[in-house]
C-alpha positions as CSV (number, residue, x, y, z in Angstrom):
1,X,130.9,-40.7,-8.9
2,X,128.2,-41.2,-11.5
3,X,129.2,-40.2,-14.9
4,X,126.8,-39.0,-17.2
5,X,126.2,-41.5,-20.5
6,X,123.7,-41.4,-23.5
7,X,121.9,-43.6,-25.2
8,X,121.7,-42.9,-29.2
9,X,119.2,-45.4,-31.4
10,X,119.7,-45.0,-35.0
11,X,116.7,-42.7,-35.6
12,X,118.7,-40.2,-34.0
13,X,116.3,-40.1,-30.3
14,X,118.7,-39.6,-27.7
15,X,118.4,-40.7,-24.0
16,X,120.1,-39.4,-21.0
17,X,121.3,-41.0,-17.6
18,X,124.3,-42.2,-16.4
19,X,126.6,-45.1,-17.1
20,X,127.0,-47.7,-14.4
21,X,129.0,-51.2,-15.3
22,X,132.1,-50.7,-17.2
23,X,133.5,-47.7,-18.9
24,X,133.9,-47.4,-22.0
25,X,131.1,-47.9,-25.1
26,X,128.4,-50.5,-26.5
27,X,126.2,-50.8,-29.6
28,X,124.3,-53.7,-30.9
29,X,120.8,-54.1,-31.6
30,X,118.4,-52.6,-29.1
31,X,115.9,-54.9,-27.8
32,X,113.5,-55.1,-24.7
33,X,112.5,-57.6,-22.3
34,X,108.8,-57.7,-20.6
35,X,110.1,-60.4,-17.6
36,X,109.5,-59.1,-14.6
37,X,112.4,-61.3,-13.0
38,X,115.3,-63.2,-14.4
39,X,117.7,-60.2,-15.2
40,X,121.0,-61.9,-14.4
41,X,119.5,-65.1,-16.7
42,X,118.9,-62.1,-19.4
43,X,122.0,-61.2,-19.4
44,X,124.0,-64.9,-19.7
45,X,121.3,-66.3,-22.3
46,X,123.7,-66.4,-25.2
47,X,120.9,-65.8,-27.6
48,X,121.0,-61.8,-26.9
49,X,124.6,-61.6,-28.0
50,X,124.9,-58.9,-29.9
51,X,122.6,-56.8,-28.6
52,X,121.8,-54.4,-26.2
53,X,119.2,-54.9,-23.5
54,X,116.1,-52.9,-22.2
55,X,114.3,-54.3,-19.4
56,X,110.8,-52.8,-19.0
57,X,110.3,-53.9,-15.1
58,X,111.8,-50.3,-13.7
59,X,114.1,-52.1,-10.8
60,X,117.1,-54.2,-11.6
61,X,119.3,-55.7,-9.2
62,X,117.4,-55.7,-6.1
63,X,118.7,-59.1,-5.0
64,X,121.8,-59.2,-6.4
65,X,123.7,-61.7,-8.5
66,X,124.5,-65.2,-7.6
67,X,126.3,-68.4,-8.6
68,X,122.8,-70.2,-9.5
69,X,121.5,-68.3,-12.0
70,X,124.2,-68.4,-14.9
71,X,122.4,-69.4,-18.1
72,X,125.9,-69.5,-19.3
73,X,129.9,-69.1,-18.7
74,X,129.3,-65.2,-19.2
75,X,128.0,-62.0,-19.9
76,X,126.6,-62.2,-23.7
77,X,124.9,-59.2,-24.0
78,X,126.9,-56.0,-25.3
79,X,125.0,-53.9,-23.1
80,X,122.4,-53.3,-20.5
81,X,119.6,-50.4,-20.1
82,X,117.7,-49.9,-16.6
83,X,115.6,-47.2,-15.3
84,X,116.9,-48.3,-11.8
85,X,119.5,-50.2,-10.7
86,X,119.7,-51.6,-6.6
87,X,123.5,-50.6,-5.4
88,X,122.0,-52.6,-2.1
89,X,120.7,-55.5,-3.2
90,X,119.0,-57.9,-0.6
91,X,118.9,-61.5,-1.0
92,X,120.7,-64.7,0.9
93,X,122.0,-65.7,-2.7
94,X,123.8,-62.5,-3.3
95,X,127.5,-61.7,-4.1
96,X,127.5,-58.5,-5.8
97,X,125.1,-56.0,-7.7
98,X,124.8,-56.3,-11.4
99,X,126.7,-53.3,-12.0
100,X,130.0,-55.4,-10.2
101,X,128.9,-57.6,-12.7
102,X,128.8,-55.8,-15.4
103,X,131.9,-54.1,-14.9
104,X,133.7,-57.3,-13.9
105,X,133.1,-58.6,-17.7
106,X,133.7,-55.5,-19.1
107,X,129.8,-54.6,-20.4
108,X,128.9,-51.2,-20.3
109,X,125.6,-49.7,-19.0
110,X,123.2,-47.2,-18.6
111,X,120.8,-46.1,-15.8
112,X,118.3,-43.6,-15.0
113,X,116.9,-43.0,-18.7
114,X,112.7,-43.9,-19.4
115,X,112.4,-47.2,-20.7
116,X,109.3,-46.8,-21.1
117,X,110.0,-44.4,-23.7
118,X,112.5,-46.6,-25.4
119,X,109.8,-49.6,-25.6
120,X,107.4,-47.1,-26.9
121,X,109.8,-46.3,-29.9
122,X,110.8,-50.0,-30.5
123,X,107.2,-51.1,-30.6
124,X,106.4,-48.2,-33.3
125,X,109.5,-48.4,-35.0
126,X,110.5,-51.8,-34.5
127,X,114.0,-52.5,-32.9
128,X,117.2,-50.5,-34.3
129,X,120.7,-50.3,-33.7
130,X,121.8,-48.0,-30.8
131,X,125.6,-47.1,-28.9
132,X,125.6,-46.2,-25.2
133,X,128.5,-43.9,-24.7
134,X,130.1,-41.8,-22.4
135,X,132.6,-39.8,-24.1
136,X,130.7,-38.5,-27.2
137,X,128.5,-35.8,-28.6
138,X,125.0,-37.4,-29.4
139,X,125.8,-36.6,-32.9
140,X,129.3,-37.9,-32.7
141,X,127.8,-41.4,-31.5
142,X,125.0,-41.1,-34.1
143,X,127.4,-40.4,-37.1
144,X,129.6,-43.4,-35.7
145,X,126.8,-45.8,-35.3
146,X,125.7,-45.3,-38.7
147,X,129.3,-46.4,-39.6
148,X,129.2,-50.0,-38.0
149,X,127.6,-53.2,-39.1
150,X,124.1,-54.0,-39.0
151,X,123.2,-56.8,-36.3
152,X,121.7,-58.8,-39.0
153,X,125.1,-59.1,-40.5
154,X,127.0,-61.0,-38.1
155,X,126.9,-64.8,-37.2
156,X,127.0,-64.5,-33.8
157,X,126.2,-68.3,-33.1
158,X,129.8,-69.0,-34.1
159,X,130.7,-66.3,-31.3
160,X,128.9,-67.8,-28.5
161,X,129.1,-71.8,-29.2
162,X,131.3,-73.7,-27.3
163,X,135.1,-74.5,-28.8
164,X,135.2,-78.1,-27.3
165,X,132.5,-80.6,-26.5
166,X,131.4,-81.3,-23.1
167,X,129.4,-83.4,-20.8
168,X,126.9,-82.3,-18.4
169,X,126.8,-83.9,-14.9
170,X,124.1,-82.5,-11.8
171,X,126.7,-80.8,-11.1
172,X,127.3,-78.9,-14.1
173,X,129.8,-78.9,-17.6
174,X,132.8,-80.7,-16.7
175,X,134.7,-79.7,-19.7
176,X,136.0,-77.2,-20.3
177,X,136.7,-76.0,-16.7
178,X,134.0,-73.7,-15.4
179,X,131.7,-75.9,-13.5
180,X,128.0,-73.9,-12.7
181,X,126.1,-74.9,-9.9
182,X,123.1,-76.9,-10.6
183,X,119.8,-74.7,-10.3
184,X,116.9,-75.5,-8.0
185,X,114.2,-77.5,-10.0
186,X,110.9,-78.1,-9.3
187,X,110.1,-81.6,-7.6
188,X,109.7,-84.4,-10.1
189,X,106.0,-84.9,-11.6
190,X,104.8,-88.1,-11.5
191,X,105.3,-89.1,-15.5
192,X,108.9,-87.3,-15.1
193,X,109.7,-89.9,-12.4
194,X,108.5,-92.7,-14.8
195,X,110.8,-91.2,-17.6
196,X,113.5,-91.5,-15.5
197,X,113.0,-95.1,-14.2
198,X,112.7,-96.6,-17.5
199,X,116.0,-98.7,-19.1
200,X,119.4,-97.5,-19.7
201,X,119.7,-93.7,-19.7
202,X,119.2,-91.9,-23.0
203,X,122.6,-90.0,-24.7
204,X,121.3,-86.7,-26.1
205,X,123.6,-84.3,-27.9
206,X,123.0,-80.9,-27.7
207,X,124.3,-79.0,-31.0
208,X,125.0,-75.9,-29.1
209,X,123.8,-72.6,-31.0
210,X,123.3,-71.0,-28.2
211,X,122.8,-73.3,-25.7
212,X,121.3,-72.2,-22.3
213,X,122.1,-74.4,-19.5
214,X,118.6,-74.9,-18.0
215,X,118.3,-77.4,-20.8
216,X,121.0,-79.4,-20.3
217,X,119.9,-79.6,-16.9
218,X,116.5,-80.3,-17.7
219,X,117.7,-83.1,-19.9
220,X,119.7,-84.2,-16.7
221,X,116.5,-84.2,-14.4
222,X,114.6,-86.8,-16.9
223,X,117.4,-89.0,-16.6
224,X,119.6,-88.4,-20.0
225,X,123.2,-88.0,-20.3
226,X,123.8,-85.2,-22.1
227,X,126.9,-83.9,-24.2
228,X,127.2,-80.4,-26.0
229,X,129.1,-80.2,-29.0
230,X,130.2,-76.7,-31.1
231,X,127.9,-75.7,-33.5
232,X,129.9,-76.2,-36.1
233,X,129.8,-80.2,-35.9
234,X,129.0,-82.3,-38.6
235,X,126.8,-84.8,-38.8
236,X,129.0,-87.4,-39.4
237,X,130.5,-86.4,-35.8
238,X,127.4,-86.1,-34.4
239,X,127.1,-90.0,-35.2
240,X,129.9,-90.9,-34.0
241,X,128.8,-90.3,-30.4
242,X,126.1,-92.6,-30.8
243,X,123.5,-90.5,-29.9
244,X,119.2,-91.6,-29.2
245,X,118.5,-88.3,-29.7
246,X,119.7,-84.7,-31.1
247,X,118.6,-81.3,-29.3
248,X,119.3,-77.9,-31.5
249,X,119.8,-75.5,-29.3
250,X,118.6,-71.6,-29.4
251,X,120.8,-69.0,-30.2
252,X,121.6,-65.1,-31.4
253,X,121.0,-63.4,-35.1
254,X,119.6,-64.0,-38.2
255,X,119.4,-68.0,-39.4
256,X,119.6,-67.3,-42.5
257,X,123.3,-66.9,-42.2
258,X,124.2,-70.4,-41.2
259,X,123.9,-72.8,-43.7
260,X,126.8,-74.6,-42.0
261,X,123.9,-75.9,-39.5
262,X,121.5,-76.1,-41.6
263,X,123.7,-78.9,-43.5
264,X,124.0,-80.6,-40.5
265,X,120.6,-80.5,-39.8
266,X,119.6,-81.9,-42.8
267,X,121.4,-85.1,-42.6
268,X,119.8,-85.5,-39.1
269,X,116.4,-85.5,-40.5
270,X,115.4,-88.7,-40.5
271,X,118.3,-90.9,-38.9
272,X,117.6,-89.8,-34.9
273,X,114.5,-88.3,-33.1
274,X,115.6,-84.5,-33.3
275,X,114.1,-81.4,-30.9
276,X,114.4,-77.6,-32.3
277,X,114.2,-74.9,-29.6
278,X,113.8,-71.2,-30.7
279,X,116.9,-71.4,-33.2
280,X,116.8,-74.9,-33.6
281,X,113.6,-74.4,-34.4
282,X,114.1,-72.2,-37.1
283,X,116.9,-74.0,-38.2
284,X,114.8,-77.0,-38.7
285,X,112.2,-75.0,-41.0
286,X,115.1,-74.5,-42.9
287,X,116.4,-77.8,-43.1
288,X,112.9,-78.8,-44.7
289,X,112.9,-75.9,-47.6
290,X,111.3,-73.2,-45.4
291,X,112.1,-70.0,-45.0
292,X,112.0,-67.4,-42.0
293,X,111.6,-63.5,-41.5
294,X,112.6,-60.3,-39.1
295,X,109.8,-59.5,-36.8
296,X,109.1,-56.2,-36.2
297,X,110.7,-56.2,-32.3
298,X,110.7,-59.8,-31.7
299,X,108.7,-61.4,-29.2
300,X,111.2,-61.2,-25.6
301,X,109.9,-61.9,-22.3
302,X,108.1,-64.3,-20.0
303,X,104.4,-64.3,-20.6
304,X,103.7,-65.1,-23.7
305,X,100.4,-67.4,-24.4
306,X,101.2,-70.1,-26.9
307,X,98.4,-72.4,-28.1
308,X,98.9,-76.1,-28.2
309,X,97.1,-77.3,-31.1
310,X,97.2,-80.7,-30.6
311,X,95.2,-80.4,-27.4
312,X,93.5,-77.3,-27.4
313,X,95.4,-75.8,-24.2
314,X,97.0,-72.5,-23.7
315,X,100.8,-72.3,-22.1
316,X,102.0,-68.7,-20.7
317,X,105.7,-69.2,-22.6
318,X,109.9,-67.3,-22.1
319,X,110.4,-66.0,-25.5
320,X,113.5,-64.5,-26.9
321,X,113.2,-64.4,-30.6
322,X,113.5,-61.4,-33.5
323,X,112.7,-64.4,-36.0
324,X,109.9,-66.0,-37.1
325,X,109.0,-69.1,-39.5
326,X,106.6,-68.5,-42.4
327,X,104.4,-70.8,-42.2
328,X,103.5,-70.6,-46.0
329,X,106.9,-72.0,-46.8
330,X,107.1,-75.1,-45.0
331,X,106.4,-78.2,-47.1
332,X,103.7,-81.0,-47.1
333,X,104.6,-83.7,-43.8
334,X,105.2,-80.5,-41.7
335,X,102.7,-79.2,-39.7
336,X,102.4,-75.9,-37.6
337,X,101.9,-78.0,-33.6
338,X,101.7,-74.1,-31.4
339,X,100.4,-70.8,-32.7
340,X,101.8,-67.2,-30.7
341,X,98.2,-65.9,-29.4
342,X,99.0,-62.5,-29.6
343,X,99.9,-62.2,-33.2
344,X,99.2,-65.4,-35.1
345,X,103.0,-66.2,-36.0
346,X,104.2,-70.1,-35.8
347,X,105.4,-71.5,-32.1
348,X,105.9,-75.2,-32.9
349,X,106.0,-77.5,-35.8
350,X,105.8,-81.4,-35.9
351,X,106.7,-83.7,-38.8
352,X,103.3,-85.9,-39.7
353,X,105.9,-89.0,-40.1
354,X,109.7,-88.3,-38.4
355,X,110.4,-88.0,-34.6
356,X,111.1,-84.9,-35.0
357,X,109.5,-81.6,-32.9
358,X,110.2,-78.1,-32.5
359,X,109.2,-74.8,-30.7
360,X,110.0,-71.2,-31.1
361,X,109.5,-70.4,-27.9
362,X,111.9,-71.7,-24.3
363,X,110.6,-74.7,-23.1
364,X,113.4,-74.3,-20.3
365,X,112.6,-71.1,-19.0
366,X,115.2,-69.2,-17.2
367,X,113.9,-66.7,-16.7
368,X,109.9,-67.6,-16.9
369,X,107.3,-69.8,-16.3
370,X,107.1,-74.2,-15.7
371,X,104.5,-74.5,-18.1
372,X,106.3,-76.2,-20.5
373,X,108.3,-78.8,-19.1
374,X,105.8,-81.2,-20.7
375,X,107.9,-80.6,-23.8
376,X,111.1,-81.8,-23.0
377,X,109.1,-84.9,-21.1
378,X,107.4,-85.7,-25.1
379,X,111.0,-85.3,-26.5
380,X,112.5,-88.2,-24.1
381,X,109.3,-90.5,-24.5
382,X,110.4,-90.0,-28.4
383,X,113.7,-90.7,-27.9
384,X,112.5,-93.7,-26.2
385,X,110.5,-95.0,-29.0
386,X,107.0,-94.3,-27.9
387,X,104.4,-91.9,-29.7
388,X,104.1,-88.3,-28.9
């Protein structure tokens, strides 16, 4: 039987439905997603760890859950907000609805309330902390939210990261135990098949933040053997693996709190070609004496236009961001490469002089667009020694 749940954002603004998933409570930072696909990726990118999720697309779960679409081992968001959820899903793929899901992981959610709503409130008041409940008062939940940490107080990259490295085969991780099944990519371009084809493959360690598996896969498809290490590492391990190339990897919270990677990062600079995706991104602004800020409700979903500045040419972008680098702050040799169309705020950066290149946005999709694929092919051409 449905029971009835409530979801309570820190302004006080309570929403009713009714719980679905597991039993029991969530609260994190409330967040939505403007994808219009891609809710089971959603809810295994590591990056939203910590926070709970509201799609805006109204149905979720009409073709089910299935062993392709893993963006990581597990659930990593604390909990989940629909307007619908599909108790029949229909697809050949399918081997359970998201709400087995959920409750198989233990991740409470919430159905039946007006997203809409809740986007309306997040885009006017920017995103907030919230508690889904089912066993409360709304003031009850309210006076024990208020009691909790703030998001922006946790690392949650340490939470997520993997404990041990591991290499990735076509096949998936094959340590630690856990193997994924390699997703469907697109068929090979024409330059892709070139970057495969040329000399002895490429080793590129992934310092893993955060790390969705679409990129180690699309690091597999050009031809590069891949290993992800904790993001803890040092750099002087990181060397020892004798690496053509490093890949920071996106992940969950404020970077700010994790000066452990910046370290690392700094001693990369300049001794391999490096690549900075959303977090890594940001953690290379960092590394160069720049500085980053809290967005008012982040920039999350699957169709955002990103200009290219190099070339001139617009890419439809998967974002999943709450952070942002100011530009002001980055120092002479780095360069803003890709500008957010829809609100001026930085999507790439180059170094005039190192191999090194970064984007804010996901360059792997999962959920979203192909667009940029190209990015990862510029990355390996660096790695090889040629100009980008």
């Amino acid at each position: 039987m449905p029971r009835d749940a409530i979801l309570v954002l820190e302004d006080g603004s309570v929403y009713q439905g009714y719980g679905f998933g597991a039993e029991g409570r969530a609260w994190g930072e409330v967040v939505f997603n403007t994808a219009m696909t891609g809710y089971q990726e959603m809810l295994t990118d590591p990056s939203y760890a910590g926070q709970i999720v509201v799609p805006t697309y109204p149905l979720i779960g009409n073709y089910g859950v299935n062993r392709e679409d893993f963006e990581s081992r597990r659930i990593q968001v604390s909990g989940f907000v629909v307007r619908e959820e599909c108790a029949a899903p229909s697809h050949w793929q399918s081997t359970g609805t998201v709400a087995e899901f959920l409750a198989s992981q233990g991740i409470p959610g919430i159905a039946g309330v007006d997203t809409r709503a809740i986007t309306r409130r997040l885009r006017l008041a920017g995103v907030m902390m919230g508690t889904i409940t089912c066993d409360e008062t709304a003031e009850q939940a309210l006076a024990r939210l208020r009691e909790l940490p703030r998001y922006d107080s946790f690392d949650f990259v340490r939470q997520v990261s993997t404990e041990m490295p591991y290499t990735w085969s076509d096949n998936g991780p094959t340590r630690p135990s856990g193997a994924v099944s390699q997703k469907t990519m697109p068929p090979l371009s024409v330059s892709e098949r070139g970057l495969r084809g040329e000399g002895p493959a490429p080793h590129i360690v992934a310092l893993d933040c955060g790390l969705k598996f679409n990129i180690l896969r699309s690091l597999r498809r050009l031809g590069c053997s891949v290993t992800a290490v904790p993001a803890a590492t040092s750099a002087e391990d990181i060397f020892a693996l004798k690496p053509d190339g490093v890949v920071l990897s996106p992940g969950p919270g404020d970077p700010a709190l994790l000066g452990y990677v910046t370290e690392t990062t700094r001693a990369l600079v300049g001794k391999l070609p490096v690549m900075g995706i959303c977090l890594g991104h940001q953690m290379l602004a960092w590394a160069f004496g720049g500085r980053t800020y809290k967005l008012k409700f982040g920039h999350r979903g699957a169709n955002h236009p990103v200009k290219d500045l190099a070339t001139g040419l617009v890419y439809i972008t998967a974002q999943n961001h709450g952070y942002a680098v100011d530009a002001d702050s980055l120092p002479p040799g780095v360069e803003v490469s890709h500008l957010n169309l829809n609100d001026g705020t930085v999507e790439g950066l180059r170094h005039q002089e190192l191999p090194i290149i970064s984007i804010q946005y996901h360059s792997e999709a999962s959920p979203g667009p192909w667009d940029n694929m190209y990015l990862f092919e510029r990355f390996v051409e660096m790695v090889r020694g040629n100009d980008v």
